[in-house]
C-alpha positions as CSV (number, residue, x, y, z in Angstrom):
1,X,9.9,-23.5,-31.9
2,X,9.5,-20.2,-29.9
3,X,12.6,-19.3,-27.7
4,X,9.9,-19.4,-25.0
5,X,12.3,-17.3,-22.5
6,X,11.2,-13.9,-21.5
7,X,14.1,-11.6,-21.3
8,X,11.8,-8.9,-19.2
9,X,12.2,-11.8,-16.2
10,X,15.0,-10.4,-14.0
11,X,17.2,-13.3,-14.7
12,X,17.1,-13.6,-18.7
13,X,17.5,-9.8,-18.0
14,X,20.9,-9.8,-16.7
15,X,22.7,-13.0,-18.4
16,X,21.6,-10.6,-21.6
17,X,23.2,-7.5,-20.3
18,X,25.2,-8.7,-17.4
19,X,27.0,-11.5,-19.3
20,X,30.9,-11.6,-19.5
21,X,30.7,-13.9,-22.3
22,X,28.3,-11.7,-24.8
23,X,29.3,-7.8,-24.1
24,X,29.1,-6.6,-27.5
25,X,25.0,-7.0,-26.9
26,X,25.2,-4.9,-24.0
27,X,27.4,-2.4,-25.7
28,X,25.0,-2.2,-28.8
29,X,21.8,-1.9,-26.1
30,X,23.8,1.2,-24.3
31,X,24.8,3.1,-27.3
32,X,20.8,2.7,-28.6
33,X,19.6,4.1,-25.5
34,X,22.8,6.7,-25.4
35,X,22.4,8.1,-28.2
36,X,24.2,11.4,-29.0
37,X,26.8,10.5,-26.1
38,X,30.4,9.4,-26.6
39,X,30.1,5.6,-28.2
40,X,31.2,2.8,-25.5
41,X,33.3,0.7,-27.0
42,X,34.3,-1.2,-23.8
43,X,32.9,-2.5,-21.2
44,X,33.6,-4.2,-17.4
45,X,31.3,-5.7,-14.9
46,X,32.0,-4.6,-11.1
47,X,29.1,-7.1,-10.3
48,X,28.8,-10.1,-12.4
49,X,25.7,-12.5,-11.6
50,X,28.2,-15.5,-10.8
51,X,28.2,-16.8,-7.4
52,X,25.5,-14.2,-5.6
53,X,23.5,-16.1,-3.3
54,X,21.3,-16.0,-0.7
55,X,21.8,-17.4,3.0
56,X,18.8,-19.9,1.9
57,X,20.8,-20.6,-1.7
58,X,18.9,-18.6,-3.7
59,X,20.2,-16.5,-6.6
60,X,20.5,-12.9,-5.4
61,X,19.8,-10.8,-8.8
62,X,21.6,-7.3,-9.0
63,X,21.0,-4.9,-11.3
64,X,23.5,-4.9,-13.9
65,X,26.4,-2.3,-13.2
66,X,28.7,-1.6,-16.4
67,X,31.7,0.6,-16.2
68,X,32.9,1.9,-19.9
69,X,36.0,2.8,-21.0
70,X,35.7,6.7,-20.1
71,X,34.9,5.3,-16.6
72,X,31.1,6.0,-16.8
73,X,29.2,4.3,-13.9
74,X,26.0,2.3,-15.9
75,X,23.5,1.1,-14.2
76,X,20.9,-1.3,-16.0
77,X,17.8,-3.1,-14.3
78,X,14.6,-4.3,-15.3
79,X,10.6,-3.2,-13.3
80,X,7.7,-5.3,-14.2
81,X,5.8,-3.5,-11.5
82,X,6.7,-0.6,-10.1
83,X,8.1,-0.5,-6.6
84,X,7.2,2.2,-4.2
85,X,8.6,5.8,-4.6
86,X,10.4,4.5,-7.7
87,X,11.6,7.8,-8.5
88,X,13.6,8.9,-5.7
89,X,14.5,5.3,-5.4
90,X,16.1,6.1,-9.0
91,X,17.3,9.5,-7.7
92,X,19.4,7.9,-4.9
93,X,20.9,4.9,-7.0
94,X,22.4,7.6,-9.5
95,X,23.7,9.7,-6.4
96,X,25.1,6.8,-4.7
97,X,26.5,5.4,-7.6
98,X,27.9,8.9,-8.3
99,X,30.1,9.2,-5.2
100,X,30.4,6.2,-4.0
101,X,33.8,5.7,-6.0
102,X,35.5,8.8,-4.7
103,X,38.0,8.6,-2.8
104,X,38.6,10.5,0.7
105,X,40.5,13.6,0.0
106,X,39.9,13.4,-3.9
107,X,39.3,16.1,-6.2
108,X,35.8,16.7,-7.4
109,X,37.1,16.4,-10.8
110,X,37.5,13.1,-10.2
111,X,33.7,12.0,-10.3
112,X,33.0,10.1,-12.9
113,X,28.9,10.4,-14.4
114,X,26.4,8.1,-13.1
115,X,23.8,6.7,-15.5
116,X,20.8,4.7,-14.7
117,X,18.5,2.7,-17.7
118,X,15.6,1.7,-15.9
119,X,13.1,-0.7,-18.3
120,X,10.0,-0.4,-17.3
121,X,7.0,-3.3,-18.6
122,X,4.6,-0.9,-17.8
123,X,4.8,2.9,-17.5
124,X,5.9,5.4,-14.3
125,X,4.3,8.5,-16.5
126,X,1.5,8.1,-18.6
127,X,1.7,11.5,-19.8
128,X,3.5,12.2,-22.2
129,X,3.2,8.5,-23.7
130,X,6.8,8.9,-24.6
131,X,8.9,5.4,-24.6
132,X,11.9,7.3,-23.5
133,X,12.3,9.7,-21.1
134,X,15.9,11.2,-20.5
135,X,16.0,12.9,-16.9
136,X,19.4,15.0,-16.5
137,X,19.8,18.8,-14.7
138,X,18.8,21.4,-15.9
139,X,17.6,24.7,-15.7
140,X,14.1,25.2,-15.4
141,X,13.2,27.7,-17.9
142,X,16.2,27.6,-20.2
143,X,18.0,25.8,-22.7
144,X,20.2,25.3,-20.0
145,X,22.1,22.0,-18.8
146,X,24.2,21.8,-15.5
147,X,26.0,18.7,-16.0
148,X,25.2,15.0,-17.8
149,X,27.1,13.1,-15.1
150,X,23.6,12.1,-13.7
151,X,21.6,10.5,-16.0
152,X,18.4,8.7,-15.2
153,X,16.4,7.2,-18.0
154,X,13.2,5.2,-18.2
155,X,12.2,3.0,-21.3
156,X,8.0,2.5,-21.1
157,X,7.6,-0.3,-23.1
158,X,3.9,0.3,-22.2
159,X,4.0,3.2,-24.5
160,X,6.1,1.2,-27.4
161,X,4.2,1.6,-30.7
162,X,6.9,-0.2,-33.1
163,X,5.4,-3.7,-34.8
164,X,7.2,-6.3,-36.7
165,X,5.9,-4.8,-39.8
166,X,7.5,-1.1,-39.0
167,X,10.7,-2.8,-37.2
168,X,12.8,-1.4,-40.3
169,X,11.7,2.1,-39.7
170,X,12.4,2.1,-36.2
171,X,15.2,3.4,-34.3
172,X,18.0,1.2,-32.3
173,X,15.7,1.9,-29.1
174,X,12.7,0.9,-30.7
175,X,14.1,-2.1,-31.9
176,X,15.5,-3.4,-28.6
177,X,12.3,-2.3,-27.0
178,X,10.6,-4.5,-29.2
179,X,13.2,-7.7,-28.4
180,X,12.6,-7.3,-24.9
181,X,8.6,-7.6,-25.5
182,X,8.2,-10.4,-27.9
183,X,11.9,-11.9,-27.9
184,X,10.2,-15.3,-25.9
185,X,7.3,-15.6,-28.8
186,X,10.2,-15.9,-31.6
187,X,12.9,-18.3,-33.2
188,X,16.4,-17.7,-33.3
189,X,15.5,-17.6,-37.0
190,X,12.9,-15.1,-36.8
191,X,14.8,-12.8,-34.7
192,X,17.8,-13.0,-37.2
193,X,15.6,-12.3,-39.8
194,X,13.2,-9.4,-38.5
195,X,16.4,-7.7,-36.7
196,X,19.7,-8.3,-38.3
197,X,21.9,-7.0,-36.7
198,X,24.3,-9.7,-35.1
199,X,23.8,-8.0,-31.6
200,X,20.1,-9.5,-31.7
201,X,21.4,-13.0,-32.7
202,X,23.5,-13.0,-30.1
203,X,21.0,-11.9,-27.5
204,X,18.6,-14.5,-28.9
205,X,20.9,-17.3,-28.4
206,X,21.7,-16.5,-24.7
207,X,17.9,-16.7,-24.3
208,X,17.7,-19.7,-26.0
209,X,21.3,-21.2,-23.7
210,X,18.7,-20.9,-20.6
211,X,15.9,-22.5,-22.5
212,X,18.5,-25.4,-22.9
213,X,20.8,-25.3,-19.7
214,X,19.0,-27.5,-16.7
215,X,20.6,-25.2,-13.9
216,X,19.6,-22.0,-15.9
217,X,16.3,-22.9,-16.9
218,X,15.4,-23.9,-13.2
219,X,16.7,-20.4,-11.7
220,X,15.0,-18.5,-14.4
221,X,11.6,-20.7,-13.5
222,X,11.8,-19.8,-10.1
223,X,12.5,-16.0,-10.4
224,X,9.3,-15.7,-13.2
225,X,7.5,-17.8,-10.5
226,X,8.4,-15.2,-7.9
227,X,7.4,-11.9,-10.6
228,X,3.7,-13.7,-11.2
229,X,3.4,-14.4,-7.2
230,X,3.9,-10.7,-6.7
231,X,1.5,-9.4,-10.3
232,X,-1.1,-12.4,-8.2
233,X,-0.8,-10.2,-5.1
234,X,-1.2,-6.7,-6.5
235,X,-4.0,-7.8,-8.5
236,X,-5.5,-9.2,-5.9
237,X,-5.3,-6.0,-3.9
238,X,-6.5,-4.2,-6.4
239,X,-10.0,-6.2,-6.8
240,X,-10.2,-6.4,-3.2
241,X,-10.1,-2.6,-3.3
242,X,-12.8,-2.7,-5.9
243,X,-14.7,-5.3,-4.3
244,X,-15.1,-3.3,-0.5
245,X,-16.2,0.0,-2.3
246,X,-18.7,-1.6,-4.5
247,X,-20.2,-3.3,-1.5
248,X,-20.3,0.1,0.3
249,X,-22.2,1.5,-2.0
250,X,-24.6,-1.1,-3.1
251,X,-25.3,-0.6,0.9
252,X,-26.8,2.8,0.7
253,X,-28.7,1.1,-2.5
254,X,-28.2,4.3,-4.6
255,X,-25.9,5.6,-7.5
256,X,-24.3,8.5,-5.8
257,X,-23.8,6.1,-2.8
258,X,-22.5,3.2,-4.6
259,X,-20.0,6.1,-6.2
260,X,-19.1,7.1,-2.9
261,X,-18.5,3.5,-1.7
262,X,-16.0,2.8,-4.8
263,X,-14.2,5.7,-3.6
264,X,-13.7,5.0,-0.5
265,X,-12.7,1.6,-1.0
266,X,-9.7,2.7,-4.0
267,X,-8.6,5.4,-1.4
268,X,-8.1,3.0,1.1
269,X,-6.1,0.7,-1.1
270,X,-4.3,3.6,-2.6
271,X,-3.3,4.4,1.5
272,X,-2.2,1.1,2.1
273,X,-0.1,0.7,-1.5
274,X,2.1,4.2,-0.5
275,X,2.3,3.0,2.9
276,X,0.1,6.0,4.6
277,X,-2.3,5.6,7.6
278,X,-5.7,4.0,6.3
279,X,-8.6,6.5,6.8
280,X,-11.3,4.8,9.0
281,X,-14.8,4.4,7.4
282,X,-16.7,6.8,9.4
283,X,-14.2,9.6,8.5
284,X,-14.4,8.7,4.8
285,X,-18.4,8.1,5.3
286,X,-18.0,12.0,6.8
287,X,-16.7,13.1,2.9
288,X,-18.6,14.5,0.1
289,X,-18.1,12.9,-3.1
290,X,-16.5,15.5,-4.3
291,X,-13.7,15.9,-1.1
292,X,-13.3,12.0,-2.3
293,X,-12.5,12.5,-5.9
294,X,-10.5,15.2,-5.0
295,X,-8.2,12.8,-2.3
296,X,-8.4,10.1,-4.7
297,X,-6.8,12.2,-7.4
298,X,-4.0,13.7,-5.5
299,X,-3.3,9.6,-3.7
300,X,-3.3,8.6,-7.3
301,X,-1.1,11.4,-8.5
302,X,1.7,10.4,-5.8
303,X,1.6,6.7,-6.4
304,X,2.1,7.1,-10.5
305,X,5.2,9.5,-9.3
306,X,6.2,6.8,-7.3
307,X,6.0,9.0,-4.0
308,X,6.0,7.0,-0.7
């Protein structure tokens, strides 16, 4: 029988990489992603998932924040959608995580780096359709890198092109990219047997704990129930922004106007989704079709760079 526990829900999420109990599968997910960096070998967790609640009771997930044994700052979290301006969101996580620690009066030397994994269902760049992207500073033109103490990466499982039958060719990303996807559709067994390493097993049977723990399985229930509420509502918007230009158009009863009238209607959604003052409809109606296109592109440009 299938695990049936989907670890890309933000509670599986962090009793996998979050969990006192099972560290070494953290460990072995950090140095996949890490790669080419100083191995961890040790981890701690500032901000263990035990005992965060809500005034109302609720379960209060944080992201998962690991701190190595060179004192590297980690932070882990899971996006099924993506929030608005998710990248300076991401920008002032890894600052703030960056200084936060220093002490008044303390030597610069002193900061430890800050490095944020960020796995994403879906994507934040569609081009290049690279799985990960590795963000650090560096100089524009040149070979040239300032410093790796911030770190901001991005796994786009969207973009993941490993399957089960080229899992043994894949690298220790890949392979943990393909867990998180298709983890709740396997057994125990068949995770053990398609990935071997006992860092999988492991993971697999803290998935499969919550499939079998009452209390677990009821707070991971209500958080998936609280992801699909919000993919309901953004879908929703979406087709309602479909919907109203359609309608305009099939007003003016031609092809260019029924163009027009889909345009109008995805601007106006776009407006609303990155929080900008919604155009009224004579001042769109007052646009060529190609001003439109032109408006649409650049509102559509922002919201994939997760500018708000």
């Amino acid at each position: 029988m299938p695990i049936g526990i989907n670890p890309l829900v933000d509670y599986a999420f962090k009793m996998l990489f979050g969990n006192e109990l099972h560290k070494p599968v953290t460990i072995h997910f950090l140095n996949s992603v890490l790669v080419g960096q100083t191995p961890i070998v040790s981890i701690s967790f500032p901000n263990p998932i035990r005992g965060k609640q809500t005034a109302d009771g609720k379960l209060f997930i944080l992201d998962v924040l690991a701190v190595d044994q060179l004192g590297r700052q980690i932070n882990i979290e899971v996006q099924i959608s993506l929030p608005s301006g998710m990248a300076k969101r991401m920008v002032f996580y890894a600052a703030d995580t960056y200084v936060r620690p220093l002490p008044e009066g303390q030597n610069y030397n002193a900061l430890q780096p800050s490095i944020n994994i960020c796995v994403l269902a879906g994507s934040l760049f569609r081009h290049p359709a690279k799985l990960h992207l590795d963000f650090r500073l560096r100089e524009k033109s040149l070979p040239l890198t300032l410093t790796d103490d911030l770190q901001i990466h991005f796994l786009q499982l969207s973009h993941l092109e490993i399957t089960a039958d080229t899992l043994d060719n894949a690298t220790p990303v890949e392979r943990w990219c393909w867990f998180l996807c298709h983890a709740d559709e396997l057994t125990t067994d068949q995770v053990a047997q398609l990935l071997p390493d006992q860092e999988f097993a492991e993971a697999a049977g803290v998935l499969e704990m919550i499939a079998r723990t009452p209390d677990q399985l009821r707070e991971y229930n209500a958080r998936l129930k609280a992801q699909r509420d919000e993919e309901a509502r953004l879908l929703y918007a979406q087709q309602q922004g479909i919907e109203i230009g359609e309608a305009r158009g099939e007003a003016r009863g031609e092809a260019r106007g029924i163009r027009k009238g889909q345009l109008c209607g995805q601007i106006m959604l776009l407006q609303q989704l990155l929080k900008q003052p919604v155009s009224a409809d004579d001042q769109l109606a007052a646009c060529s079709i190609e001003q439109l296109q032109q408006l649409h592109t650049e509102l559509r440009q922002r919201l994939d760079l997760g500018d708000a």
